[in-house]
C-alpha positions in Angstrom: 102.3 116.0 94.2 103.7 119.2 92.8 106.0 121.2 95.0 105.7 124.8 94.9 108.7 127.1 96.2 108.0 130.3 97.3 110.8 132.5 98.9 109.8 133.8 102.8 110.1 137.7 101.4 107.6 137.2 99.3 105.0 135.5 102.2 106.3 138.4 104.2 105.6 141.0 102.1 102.2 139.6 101.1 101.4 139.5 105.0 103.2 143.1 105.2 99.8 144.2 102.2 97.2 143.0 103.9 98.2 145.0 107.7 95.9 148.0 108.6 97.3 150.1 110.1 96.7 149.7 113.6 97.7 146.1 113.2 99.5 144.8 116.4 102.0 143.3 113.5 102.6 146.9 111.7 105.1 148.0 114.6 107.0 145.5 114.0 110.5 145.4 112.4 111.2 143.4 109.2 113.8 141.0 110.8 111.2 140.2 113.3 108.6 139.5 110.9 111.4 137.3 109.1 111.9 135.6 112.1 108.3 134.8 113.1 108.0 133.2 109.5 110.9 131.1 109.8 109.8 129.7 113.4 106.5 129.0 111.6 108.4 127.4 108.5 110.1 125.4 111.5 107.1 124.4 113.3 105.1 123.5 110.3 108.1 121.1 109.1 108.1 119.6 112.1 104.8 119.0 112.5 104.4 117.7 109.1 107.9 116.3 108.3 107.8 113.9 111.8 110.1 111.3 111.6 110.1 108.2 114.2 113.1 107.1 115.8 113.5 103.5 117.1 115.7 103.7 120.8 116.3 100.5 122.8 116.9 102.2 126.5 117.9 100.5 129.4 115.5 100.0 132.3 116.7 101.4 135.7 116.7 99.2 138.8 113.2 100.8 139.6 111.5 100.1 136.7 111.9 103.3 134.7 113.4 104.6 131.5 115.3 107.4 131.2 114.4 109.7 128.3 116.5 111.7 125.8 116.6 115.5 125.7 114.8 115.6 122.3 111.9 113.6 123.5 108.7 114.4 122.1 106.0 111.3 122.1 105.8 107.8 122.0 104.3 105.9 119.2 105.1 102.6 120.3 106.5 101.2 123.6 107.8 97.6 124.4 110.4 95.7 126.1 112.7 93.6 124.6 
């Protein structure tokens, strides 16, 4: 698949074309739009870019397994 690269000015100012003018979004400064793109850019690659980590973790006296900080879903689950 081809990759395209296309610079976040440019989706901005495409965005920036198509506001009316009592657009919620027109009142807003350029850095903020810039920043609203790049948490989408983030979001998106994570989303789409997901990559699984394999963790052996101790299990407590109780039972229970203590998860890390960037936690986001399980996949798989097992003990060893």
């Amino acid at each position: 698949m081809a990759q395209h690269k296309i610079k976040i000015s440019q989706v901005i100012n495409d965005f920036q074309i198509t506001m009316d003018g009592d657009d919620y979004a027109s009142n807003v400064s350029d850095i903020a739009l810039r920043n609203f793109a790049l948490r989408g850019v983030r979001e998106i690659g994570f989303d789409l870019g997901k990559k699984i980590k394999s963790l052996k973790l101790p299990i407590t006296s109780n039972n229970t397994v203590p998860l890390p900080n960037d936690f986001v879903d399980i996949s798989k689950l097992g003990i060893v």
